[in-house]
C-alpha atoms as an extended CHARMM CRD file, in Angstrom:
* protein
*
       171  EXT
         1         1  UNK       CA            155.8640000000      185.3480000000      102.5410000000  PROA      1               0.0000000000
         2         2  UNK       CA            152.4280000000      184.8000000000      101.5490000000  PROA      2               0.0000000000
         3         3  UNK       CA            150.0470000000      181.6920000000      102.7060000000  PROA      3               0.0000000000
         4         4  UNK       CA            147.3910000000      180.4930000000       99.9860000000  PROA      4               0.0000000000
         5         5  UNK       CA            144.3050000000      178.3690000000      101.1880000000  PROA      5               0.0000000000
         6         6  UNK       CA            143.5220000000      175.8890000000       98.3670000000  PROA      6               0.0000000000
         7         7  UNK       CA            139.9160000000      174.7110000000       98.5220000000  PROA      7               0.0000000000
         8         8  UNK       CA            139.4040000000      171.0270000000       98.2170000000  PROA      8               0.0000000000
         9         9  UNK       CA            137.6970000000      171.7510000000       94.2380000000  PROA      9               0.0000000000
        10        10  UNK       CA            141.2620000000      172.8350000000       93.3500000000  PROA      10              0.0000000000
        11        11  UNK       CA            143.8050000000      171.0870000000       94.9870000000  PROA      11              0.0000000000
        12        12  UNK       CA            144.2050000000      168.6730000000       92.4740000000  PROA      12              0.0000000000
        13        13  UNK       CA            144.7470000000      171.5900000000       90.0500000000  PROA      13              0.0000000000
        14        14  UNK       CA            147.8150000000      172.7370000000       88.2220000000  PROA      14              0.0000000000
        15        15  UNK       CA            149.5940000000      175.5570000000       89.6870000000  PROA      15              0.0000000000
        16        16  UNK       CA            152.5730000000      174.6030000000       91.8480000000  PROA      16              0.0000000000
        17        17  UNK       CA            155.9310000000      172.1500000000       90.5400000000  PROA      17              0.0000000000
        18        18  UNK       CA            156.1560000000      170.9800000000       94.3090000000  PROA      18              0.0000000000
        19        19  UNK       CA            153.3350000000      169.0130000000       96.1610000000  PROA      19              0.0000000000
        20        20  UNK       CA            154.0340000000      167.9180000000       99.6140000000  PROA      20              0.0000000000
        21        21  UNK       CA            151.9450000000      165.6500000000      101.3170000000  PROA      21              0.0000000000
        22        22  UNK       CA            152.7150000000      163.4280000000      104.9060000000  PROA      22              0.0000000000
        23        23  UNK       CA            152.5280000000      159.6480000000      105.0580000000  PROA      23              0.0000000000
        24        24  UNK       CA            149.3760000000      157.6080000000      104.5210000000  PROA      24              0.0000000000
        25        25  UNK       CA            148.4620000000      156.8270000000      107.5490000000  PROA      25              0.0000000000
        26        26  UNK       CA            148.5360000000      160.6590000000      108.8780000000  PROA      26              0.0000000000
        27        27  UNK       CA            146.8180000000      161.7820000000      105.6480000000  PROA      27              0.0000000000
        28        28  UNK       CA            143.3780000000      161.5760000000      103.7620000000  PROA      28              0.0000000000
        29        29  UNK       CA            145.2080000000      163.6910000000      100.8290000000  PROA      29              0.0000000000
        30        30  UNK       CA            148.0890000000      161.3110000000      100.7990000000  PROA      30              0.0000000000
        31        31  UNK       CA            146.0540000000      158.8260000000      100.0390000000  PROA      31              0.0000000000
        32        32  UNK       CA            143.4550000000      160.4520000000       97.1800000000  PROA      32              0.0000000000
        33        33  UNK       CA            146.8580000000      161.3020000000       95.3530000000  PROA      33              0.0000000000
        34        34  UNK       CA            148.7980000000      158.0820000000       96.1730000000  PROA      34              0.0000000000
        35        35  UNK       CA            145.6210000000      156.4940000000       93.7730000000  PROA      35              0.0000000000
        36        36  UNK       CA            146.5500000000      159.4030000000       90.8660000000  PROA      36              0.0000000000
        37        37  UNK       CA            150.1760000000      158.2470000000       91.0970000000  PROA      37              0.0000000000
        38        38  UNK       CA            149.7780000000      154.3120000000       90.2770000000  PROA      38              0.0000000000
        39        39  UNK       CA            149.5520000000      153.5830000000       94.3530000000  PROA      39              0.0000000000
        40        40  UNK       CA            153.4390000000      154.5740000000       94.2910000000  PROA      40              0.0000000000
        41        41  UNK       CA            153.4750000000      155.6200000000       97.6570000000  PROA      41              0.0000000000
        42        42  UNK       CA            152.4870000000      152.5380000000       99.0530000000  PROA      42              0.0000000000
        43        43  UNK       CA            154.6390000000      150.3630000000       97.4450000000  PROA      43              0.0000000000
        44        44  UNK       CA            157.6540000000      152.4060000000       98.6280000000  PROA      44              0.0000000000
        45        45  UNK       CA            156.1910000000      151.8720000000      101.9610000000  PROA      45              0.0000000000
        46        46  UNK       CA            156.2390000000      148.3470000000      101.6670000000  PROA      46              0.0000000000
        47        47  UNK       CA            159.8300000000      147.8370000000      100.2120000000  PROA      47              0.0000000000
        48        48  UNK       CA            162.4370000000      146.6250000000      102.5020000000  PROA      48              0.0000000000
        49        49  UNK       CA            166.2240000000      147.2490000000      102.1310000000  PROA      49              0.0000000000
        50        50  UNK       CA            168.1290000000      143.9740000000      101.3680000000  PROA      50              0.0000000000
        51        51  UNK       CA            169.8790000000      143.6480000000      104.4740000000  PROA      51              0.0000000000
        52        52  UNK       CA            173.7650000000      141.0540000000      104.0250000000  PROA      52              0.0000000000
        53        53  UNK       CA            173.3880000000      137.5650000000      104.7300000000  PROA      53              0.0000000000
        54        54  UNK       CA            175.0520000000      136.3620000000      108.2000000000  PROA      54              0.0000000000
        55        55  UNK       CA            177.7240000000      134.5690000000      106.3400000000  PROA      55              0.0000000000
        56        56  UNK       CA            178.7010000000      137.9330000000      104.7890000000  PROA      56              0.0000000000
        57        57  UNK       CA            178.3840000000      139.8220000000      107.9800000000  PROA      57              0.0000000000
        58        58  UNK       CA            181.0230000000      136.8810000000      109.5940000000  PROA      58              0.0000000000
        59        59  UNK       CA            183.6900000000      137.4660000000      107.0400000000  PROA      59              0.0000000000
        60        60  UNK       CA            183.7150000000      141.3760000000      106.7300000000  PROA      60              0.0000000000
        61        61  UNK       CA            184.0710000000      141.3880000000      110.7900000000  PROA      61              0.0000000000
        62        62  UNK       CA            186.9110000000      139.4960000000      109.9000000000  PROA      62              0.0000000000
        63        63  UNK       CA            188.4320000000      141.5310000000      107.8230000000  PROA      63              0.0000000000
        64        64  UNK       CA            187.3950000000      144.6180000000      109.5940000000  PROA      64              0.0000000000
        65        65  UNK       CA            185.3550000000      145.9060000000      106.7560000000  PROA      65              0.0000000000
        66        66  UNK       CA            181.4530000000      145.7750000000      108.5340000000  PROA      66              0.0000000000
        67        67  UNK       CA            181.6620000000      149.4540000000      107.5960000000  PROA      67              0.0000000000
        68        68  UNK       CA            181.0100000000      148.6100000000      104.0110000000  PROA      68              0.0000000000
        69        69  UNK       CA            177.0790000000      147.5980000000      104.1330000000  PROA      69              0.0000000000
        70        70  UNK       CA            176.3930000000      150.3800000000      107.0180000000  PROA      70              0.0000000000
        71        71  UNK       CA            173.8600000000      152.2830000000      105.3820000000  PROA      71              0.0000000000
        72        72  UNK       CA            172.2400000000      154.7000000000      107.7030000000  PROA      72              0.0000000000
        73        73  UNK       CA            168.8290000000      154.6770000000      107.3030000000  PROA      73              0.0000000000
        74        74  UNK       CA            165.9820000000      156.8600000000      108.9390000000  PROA      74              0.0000000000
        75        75  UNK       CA            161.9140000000      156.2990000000      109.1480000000  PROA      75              0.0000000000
        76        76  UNK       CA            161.5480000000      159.4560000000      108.0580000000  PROA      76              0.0000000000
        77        77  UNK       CA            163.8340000000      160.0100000000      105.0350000000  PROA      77              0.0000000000
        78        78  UNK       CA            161.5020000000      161.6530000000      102.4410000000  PROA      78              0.0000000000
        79        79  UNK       CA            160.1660000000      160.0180000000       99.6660000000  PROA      79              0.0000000000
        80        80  UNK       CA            160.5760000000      162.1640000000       96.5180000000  PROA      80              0.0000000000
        81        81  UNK       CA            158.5780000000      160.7670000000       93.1930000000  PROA      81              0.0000000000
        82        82  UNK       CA            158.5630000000      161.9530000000       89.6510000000  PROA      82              0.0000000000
        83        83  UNK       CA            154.9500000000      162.7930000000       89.2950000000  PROA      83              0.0000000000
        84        84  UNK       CA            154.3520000000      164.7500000000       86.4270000000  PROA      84              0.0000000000
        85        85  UNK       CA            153.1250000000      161.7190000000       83.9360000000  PROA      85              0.0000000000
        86        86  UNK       CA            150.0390000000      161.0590000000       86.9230000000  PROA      86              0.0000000000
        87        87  UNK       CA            149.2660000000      164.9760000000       88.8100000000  PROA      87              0.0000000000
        88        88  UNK       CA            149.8510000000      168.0610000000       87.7520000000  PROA      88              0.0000000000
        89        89  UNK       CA            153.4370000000      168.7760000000       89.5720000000  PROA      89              0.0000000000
        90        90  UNK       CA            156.7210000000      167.7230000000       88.7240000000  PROA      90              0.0000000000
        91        91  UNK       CA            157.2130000000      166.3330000000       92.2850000000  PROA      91              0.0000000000
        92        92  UNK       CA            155.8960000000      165.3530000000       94.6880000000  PROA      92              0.0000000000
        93        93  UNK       CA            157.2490000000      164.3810000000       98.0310000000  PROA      93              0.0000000000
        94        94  UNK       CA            155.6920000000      162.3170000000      101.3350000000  PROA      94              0.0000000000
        95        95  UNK       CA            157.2310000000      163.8470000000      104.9290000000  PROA      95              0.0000000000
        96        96  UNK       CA            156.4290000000      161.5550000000      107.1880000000  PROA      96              0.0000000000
        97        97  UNK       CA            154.3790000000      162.9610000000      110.1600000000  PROA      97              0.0000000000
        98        98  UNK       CA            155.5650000000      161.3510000000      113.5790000000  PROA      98              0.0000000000
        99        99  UNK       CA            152.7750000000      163.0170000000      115.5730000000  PROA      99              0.0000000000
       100       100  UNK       CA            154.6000000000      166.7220000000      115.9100000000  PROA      100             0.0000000000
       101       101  UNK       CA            153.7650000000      169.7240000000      113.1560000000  PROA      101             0.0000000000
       102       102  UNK       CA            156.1210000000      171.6500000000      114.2730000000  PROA      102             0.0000000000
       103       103  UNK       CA            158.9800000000      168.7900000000      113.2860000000  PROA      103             0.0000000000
       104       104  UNK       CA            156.8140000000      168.2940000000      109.8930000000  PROA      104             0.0000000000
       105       105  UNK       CA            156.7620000000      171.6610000000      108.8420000000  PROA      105             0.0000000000
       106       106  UNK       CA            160.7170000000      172.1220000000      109.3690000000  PROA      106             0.0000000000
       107       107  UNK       CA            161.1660000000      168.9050000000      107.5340000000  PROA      107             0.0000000000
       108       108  UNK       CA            159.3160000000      169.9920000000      104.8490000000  PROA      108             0.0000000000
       109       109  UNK       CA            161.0940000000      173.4150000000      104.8700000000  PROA      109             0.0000000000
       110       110  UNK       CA            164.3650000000      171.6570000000      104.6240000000  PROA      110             0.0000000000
       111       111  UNK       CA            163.0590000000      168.9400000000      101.5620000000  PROA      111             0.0000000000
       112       112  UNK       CA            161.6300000000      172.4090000000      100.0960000000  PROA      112             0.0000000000
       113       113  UNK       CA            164.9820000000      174.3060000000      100.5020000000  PROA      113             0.0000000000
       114       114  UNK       CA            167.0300000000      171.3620000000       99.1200000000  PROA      114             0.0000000000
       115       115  UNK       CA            165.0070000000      171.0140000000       95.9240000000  PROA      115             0.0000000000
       116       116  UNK       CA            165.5810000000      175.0640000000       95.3220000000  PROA      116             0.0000000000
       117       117  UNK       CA            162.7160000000      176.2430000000       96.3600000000  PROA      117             0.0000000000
       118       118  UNK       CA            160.1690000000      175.7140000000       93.8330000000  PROA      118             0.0000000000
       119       119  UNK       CA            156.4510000000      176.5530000000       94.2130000000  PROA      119             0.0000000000
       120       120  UNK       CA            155.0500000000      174.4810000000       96.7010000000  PROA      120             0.0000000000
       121       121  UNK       CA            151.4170000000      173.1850000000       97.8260000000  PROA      121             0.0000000000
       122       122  UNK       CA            151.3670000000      171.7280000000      101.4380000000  PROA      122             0.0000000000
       123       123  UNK       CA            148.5220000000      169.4570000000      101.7610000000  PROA      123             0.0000000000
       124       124  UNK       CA            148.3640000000      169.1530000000      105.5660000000  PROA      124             0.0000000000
       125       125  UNK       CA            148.1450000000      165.9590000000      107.4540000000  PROA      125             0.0000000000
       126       126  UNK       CA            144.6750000000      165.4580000000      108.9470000000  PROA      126             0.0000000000
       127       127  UNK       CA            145.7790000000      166.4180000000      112.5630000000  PROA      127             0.0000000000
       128       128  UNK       CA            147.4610000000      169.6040000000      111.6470000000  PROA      128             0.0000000000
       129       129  UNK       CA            145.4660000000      172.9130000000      110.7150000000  PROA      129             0.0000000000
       130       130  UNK       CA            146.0670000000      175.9980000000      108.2680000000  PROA      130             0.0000000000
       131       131  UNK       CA            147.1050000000      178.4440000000      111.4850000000  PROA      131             0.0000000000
       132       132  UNK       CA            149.4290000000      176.0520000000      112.9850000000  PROA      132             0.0000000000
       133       133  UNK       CA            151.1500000000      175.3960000000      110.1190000000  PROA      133             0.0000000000
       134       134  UNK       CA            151.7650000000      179.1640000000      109.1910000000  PROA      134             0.0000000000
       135       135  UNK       CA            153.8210000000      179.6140000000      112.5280000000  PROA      135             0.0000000000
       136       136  UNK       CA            155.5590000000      176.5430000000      112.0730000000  PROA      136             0.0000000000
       137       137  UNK       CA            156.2870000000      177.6500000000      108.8900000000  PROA      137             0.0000000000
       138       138  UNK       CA            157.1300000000      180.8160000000      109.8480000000  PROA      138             0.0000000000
       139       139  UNK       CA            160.0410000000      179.6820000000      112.9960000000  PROA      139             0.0000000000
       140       140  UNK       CA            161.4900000000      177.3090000000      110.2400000000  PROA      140             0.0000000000
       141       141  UNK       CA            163.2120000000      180.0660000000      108.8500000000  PROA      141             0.0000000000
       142       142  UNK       CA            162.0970000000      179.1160000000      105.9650000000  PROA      142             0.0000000000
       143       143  UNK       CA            164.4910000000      180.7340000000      103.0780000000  PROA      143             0.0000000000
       144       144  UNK       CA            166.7860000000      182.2860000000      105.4990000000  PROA      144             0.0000000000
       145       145  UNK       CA            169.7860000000      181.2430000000      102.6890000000  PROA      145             0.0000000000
       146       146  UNK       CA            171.7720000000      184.5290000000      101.8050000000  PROA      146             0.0000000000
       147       147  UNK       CA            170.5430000000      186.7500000000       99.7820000000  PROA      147             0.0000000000
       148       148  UNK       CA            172.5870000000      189.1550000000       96.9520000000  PROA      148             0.0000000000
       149       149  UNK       CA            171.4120000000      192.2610000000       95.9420000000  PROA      149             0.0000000000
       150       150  UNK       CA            169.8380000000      190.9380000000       92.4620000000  PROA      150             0.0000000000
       151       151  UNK       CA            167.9580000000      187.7650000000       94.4180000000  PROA      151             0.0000000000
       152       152  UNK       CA            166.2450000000      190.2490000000       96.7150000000  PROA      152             0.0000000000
       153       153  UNK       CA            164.8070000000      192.5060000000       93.7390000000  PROA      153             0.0000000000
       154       154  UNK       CA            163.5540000000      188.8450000000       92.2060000000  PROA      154             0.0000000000
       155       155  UNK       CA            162.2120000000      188.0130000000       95.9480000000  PROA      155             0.0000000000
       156       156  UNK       CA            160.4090000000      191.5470000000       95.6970000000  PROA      156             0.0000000000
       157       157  UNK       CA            159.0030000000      190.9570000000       92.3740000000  PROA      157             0.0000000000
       158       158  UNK       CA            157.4400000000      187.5050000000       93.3930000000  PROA      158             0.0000000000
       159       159  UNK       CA            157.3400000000      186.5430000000       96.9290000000  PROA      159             0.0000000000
       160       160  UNK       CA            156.8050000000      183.3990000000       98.1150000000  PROA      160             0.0000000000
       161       161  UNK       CA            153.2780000000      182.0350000000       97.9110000000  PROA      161             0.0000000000
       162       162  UNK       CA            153.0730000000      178.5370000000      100.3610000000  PROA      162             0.0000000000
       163       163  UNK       CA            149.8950000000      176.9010000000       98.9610000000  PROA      163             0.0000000000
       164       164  UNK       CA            148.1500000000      175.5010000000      102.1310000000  PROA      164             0.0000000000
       165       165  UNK       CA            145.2900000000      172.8250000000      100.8650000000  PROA      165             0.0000000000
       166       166  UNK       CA            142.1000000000      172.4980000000      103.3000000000  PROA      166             0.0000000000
       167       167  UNK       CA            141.4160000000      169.5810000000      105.2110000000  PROA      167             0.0000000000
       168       168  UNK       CA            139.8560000000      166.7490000000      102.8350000000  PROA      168             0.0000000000
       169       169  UNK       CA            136.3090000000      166.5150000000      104.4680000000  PROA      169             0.0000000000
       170       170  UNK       CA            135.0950000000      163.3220000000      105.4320000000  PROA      170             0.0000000000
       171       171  UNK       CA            133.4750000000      160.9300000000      102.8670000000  PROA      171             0.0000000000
C-alpha cells in the first residue's frame, strides 16, 4: 500500500475516480470543492427528512403498523454525489468527521471498500494530519477482502496508491 502527498497546486487535478472529503464544518477542502460542485454539499446538509404527520402516526399505532415509516437514520451516513460534470472524479463522497480520525479513516475505508475500491484522494479534515492518517489507514484493514490467486498478481502489478492531499493553508 502506497501513500501519495498531493500538494495543494494539484489537488484539484485529475487523477483519482474517488475524492473523499469530511463535512464542512471540519474541512477547508470540503468547502473549496463544495463551490466546484454547485454548493451541493450544503444543500444536502440542509435537507430534512419528511417526518409522518401525528394523525398518521395515531392510526398506524392502531393498526400496529408504526414499523412502516421507521427509517433508521444516522448523522453520519455518507453523502455520495455524482461529480464528474463539476471536478475531475466520478465521485465524490463527504464522511462526516465527529472529532475522532481514527473513526474517519475506518469510515472512509468502509465507503471506499463498498464502492470497489476505486482510486481514491483523501483530502484530510483540517484537524487530522498526513502521519495520522497513514496508521489509521493502515489498522482499518483496509482491503483485507479475500484474495484469489489472479487478484493478487493484479494487486502486484498496481498496488494501491491512497492519495493524501496537504492541509489547505490559510487564506
Amino acid at each position: 500500500m502506497n501513500f501519495k502527498v498531493v500538494e495543494e497546486s494539484s489537488a484539484l487535478a485529475p487523477g483519482c475516480e474517488l475524492w473523499v472529503v469530511a463535512d464542512l464544518a471540519k474541512s477547508r477542502w470540503a468547502r473549496r470543492i463544495d463551490w466546484a460542485l454547485n454548493l451541493q454539499i450544503m444543500k444536502a446538509g440542509r435537507h430534512e427528512t419528511a417526518r409522518p404527520s401525528d394523525e398518521l402516526k395515531r392510526i398506524l399505532q392502531e393498526w400496529d403498523e408504526e414499523s412502516l415509516f421507521a427509517v433508521p437514520t444516522t448523522d453520519i451516513s455518507p453523502l455520495l454525489i455524482a461529480s464528474r460534470a463539476y471536478v475531475p472524479a466520478a465521485k465524490t463522497v463527504v464522511v462526516g468527521f465527529e472529532g475522532d480520525a481514527t473513526t474517519w479513516v475506518s469510515h472512509c475505508a468502509r465507503v471506499w471498500n463498498n464502492l470497489g475500491q476505486p482510486k481514491i484522494r483523501v483530502f484530510l479534515p483540517d484537524q487530522v494530519n498526513q502521519n495520522t492518517f497513514e496508521k489509521a489507514w493502515k489498522s482499518a484493514n483496509v482491503g483485507a477482502k479475500k484474495k484469489t490467486s489472479e487478484e493478487t498478481v493484479e494487486e502486484e502489478r498496481a498496488p494501491l496508491v491512497v492519495e493524501i492531499v496537504n492541509e489547505l493553508s490559510k487564506v
